[in-house]
Each structure stands twice: as structure tokens, then as C-alpha cells.
C-alpha positions, 0 to 999 in steps of 0.5 A: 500500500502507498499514501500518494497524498493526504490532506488534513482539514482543521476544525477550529478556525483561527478568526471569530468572524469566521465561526460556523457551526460544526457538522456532525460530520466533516471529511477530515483527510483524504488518501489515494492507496494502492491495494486490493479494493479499488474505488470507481473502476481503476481508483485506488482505495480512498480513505476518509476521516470524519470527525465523529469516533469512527474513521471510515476506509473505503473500501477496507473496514472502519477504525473503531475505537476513539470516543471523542472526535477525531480532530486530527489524522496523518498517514505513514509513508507505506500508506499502510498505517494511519495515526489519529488524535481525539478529544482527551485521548492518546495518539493512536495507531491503525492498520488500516487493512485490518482496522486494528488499533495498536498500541497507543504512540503517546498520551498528549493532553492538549488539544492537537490541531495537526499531525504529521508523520516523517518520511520514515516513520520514526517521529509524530509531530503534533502542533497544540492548538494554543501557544504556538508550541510543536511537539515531535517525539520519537515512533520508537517503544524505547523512545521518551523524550519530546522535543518542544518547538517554539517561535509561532506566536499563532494556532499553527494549523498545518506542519509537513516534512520537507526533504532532508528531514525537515519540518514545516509549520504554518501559523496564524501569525502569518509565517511559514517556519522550516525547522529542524525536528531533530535539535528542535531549532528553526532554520533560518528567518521566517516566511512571512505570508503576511495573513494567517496561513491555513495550510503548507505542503511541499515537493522535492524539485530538480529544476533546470539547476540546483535541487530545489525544495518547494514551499507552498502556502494558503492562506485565510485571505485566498492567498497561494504562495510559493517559495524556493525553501533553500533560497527563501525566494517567493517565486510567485504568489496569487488570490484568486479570492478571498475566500480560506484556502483550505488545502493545498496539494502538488501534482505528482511529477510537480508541474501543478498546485491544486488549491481547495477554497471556501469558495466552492472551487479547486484551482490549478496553478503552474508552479512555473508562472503562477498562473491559473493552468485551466479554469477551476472545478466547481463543487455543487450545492450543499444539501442541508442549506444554501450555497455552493459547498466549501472545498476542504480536502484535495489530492491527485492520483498516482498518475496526476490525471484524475483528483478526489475532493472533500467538502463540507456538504460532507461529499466526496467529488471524484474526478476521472480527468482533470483539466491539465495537459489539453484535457476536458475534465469530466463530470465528478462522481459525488459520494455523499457522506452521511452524517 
């Protein structure tokens, strides 16, 4: 099995203007997977997680076990796990072929707003959702020391590895810092996005040079970031709207950003001109109210042809072809999630 790519979804919003009322369910996280099941002709297996007590795989079987919601999950890099968080409970780890739980990774008492996993799987990061604090321990039974990062002055609602073990955070104070988790210390100056920063992703690119590392932000405001995170350089920055910017997430051979809005859309972005590749998707209307339902979650196939988007209607929207290289895209197929 292989996690191609995961998207988290936060569920406390860093603005009081932008309170909404919670959903009994909300797509938290969606990953394509390679396995035995497949999921609309070829799609691999997709996995789903709500903030209720269960986290739903299709097709392999539900993970049973926390009592309170789940706020926060992150995949292993073999797709064959997944590590979850709840309210008042430890940090636990899934099978997600059997559904099993196995032991618990550690006890964390403050609530999380997000996790990670490193490409290795030997460390969890958690970013507590006051004081701006990271925490990073070891995957390791004979491991106990956490690691305690600090610098962001905000709620940080999204942290990611970068290539060479590094670890990036985003914060509503408005920077994206790059750190390393193994001496807990920042690495060089900050990023400033300049508004809060709701989500960062990254991918390893070799360019016409020197190996790059690419550096992606959205933001509360609509913006979509992009730096070279070795030199610090903004390559380019867009705002589309001003609408959250949910989730962001590469193309798999890095051509294309795809960002999911509050604005009922996911854009395509040239990560060579910053411009829009294509018009946007445009999700549907919600069916418990009014309006066009809010993008939260997005992520690409193996091949970078077809896309799978969480919103909060709750529905999964499923694309057979995006709009990319020439293409048409096709009509999605809709799963609606129940609630």
C-alpha cells in the first residue's frame, strides 16, 4: 500500500468572524492507496476521516475505537498505517487493512490541531492548538523524550516534512517556519505570508539547476504562495479570492498546485508562472442549506490525471480527468457522506 497524498482539514478556525457551526460530520483527510479494493473502476482505495469516533476506509473496514472526535489524522509513508488524535485521548495507531488499533504512540493532553508523520516513520509531530508550541517525539517503544518547538506566536494549523528531514509549520501569525525536528531549532528567518496561513505542503524539485525544495502556502485571505525553501525566494504568489484556502496539494511529477477554497472551487496553478493552468472545478450545492459547498480536502492520483475532493456538504467529488495537459475534465462522481 502507498499514501500518494493526504490532506488534513482543521476544525477550529483561527478568526471569530469566521465561526460556523460544526457538522456532525466533516471529511477530515483524504488518501489515494494502492491495494486490493479499488474505488470507481481503476481508483485506488480512498480513505476518509470524519470527525465523529469512527474513521471510515473505503473500501477496507472502519477504525473503531476513539470516543471523542477525531480532530486530527496523518498517514505513514507505506500508506499502510494511519495515526489519529481525539478529544482527551492518546495518539493512536491503525492498520488500516485490518482496522486494528495498536498500541497507543503517546498520551498528549492538549488539544492537537495537526499531525504529521516523517518520511520514515520514526517521529509524530503534533502542533497544540494554543501557544504556538510543536511537539515531535520519537515512533520508537524505547523512545521518551519530546522535543518542544517554539517561535509561532499563532494556532499553527498545518506542519509537513520537507526533504532532508525537515519540518514545516504554518501559523496564524502569518509565517511559514522550516525547522529542524531533530535539535528542535528553526532554520533560518521566517516566511512571512503576511495573513494567517491555513495550510503548507511541499515537493522535492530538480529544476533546470540546483535541487530545489518547494514551499507552498494558503492562506485565510485566498492567498497561494510559493517559495524556493533553500533560497527563501517567493517565486510567485496569487488570490484568486478571498475566500480560506483550505488545502493545498502538488501534482505528482510537480508541474501543478491544486488549491481547495471556501469558495466552492479547486484551482490549478503552474508552479512555473503562477498562473491559473485551466479554469477551476466547481463543487455543487450543499444539501442541508444554501450555497455552493466549501472545498476542504484535495489530492491527485498516482498518475496526476484524475483528483478526489472533500467538502463540507460532507461529499466526496471524484474526478476521472482533470483539466491539465489539453484535457476536458469530466463530470465528478459525488459520494455523499452521511452524517
Amino acid at each position: 500500500m502507498y499514501a500518494i497524498q493526504r490532506a488534513l482539514l482543521r476544525l477550529e478556525f483561527p478568526s471569530p468572524t469566521l465561526h460556523r457551526e460544526r457538522l456532525v460530520t466533516e471529511i477530515l483527510g483524504l488518501a489515494y492507496v494502492n491495494g486490493p479494493c479499488e474505488f470507481h473502476s481503476s481508483f485506488d482505495t480512498i480513505l476518509v476521516f470524519h470527525n465523529i469516533n469512527t474513521i471510515l476506509a473505503y473500501f477496507p473496514l472502519p477504525l473503531r475505537g476513539h470516543k471523542g472526535d477525531v480532530t486530527s489524522v496523518a498517514f505513514t509513508a507505506d500508506g499502510g498505517h494511519v495515526i489519529s488524535w481525539a478529544a482527551g485521548e492518546l495518539v493512536r495507531r491503525w492498520d488500516v487493512m485490518t482496522g486494528e488499533s495498536t498500541t497507543p504512540i503517546i498520551d498528549v493532553d492538549p488539544a492537537i490541531t495537526c499531525l504529521a508523520l516523517s518520511p520514515d516513520n520514526s517521529q509524530v509531530v503534533a502542533a497544540l492548538d494554543y501557544g504556538g508550541a510543536i511537539l515531535v517525539w520519537g515512533t520508537s517503544p524505547a523512545s521518551t523524550e519530546c522535543k518542544v518547538l517554539t517561535g509561532h506566536s499563532g494556532t499553527i494549523f498545518s506542519v509537513a516534512f520537507a526533504p532532508a528531514h525537515q519540518l514545516v509549520s504554518g501559523s496564524t501569525d502569518g509565517t511559514v517556519r522550516i525547522w529542524n525536528p531533530a535539535d528542535g531549532q528553526q532554520l533560518g528567518a521566517s516566511l512571512h505570508a503576511l495573513e494567517s496561513v491555513w495550510c503548507v505542503s511541499t515537493y522535492p524539485s530538480q529544476g533546470d539547476g540546483a535541487p530545489q525544495v518547494l514551499l507552498a502556502a494558503g492562506c485565510q485571505g485566498g492567498r497561494v504562495l510559493l517559495w524556493d525553501a533553500v533560497s527563501r525566494q517567493l517565486l510567485w504568489s496569487q488570490s484568486p479570492s478571498t475566500d480560506p484556502i483550505e488545502c493545498l496539494a502538488f501534482s505528482p511529477f510537480g508541474k501543478h498546485i491544486a488549491s481547495a477554497s471556501w469558495d466552492g472551487t479547486v484551482r490549478f496553478w503552474s508552479i512555473e508562472t503562477g498562473e491559473e493552468a485551466s479554469g477551476p472545478l466547481v463543487l455543487g450545492e450543499r444539501s442541508w442549506g444554501p450555497g455552493r459547498a466549501w472545498a476542504q480536502c484535495v489530492a491527485f492520483s498516482p498518475d496526476g490525471t484524475r483528483i478526489v475532493v472533500g467538502d463540507d456538504a460532507p461529499t466526496l467529488r471524484i474526478w476521472d480527468r482533470i483539466p491539465l495537459e489539453g484535457r476536458s475534465h469530466s463530470y465528478p462522481t459525488d459520494v455523499q457522506i452521511g452524517t
